[in-house]
C-alpha positions in Angstrom: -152.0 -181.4 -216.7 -150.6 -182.2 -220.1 -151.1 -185.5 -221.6 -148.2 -187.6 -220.0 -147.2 -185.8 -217.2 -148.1 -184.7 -213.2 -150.0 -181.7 -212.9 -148.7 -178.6 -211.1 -151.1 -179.0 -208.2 -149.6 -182.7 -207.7 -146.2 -181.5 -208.3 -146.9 -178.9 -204.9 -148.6 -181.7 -202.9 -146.1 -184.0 -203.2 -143.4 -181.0 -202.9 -145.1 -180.6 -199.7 -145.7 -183.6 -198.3 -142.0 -184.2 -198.6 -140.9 -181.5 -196.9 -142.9 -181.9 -193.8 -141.3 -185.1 -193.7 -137.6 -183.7 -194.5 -137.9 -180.9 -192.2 -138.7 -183.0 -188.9 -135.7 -185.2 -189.7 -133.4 -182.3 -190.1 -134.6 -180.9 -187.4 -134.4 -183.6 -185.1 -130.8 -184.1 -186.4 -129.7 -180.9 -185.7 -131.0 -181.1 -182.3 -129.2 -184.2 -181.7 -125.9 -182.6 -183.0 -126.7 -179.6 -181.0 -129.1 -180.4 -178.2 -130.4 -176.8 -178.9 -134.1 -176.3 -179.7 -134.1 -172.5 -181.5 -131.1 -174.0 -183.8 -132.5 -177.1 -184.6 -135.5 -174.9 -185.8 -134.1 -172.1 -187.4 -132.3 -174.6 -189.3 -135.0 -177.0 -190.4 -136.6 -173.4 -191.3 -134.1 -172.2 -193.1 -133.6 -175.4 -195.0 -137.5 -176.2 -195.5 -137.5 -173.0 -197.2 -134.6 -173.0 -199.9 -135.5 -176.6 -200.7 -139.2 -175.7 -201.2 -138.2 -174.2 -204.2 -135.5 -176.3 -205.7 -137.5 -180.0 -205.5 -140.7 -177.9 -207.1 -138.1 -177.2 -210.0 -136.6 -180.7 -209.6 -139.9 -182.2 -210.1 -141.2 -179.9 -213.0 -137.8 -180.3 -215.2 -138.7 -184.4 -214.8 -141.8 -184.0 -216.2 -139.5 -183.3 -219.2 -137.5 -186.7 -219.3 -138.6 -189.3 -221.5 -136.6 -191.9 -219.4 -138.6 -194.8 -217.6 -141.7 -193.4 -219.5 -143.0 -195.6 -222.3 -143.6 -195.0 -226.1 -146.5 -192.1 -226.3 -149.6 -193.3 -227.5 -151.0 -192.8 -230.9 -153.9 -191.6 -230.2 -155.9 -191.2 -226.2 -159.5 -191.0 -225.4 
């Protein structure tokens, strides 16, 4: 972990944790648009997937962004 930031292993948990949560919701969405079982959860599949990827590279690229974060410190022990 560098000095201000999350580490990588917190950056997957919470990648994770997310998309357990994301991929029930689109997947009972779809099914209520539907009513089809197999398409709700090849699409919550599909999508779980893709996104996976892009919030891990979401998160990471915030780790960059000074903004909300406070002055660094001179010094840390």
């Amino acid at each position: 972990m560098g000095k201000r930031g999350e580490s990588h292993l917190r950056s997957i948990y919470k990648t994770i944790s997310w998309r357990v949560i994301a991929t029930l919701i689109t997947a009972l969405v779809t099914y209520r648009a539907t009513d089809e079982v197999n398409m709700a959860l090849g699409v919550a599949f599909a999508d779980t997937i893709i996104k996976l990827f892009v919030y891990y590279g979401h998160e990471r690229l915030w780790t960059k962004v000074r903004l909300g974060k406070g002055p660094t410190p001179e010094y840390e022990i």
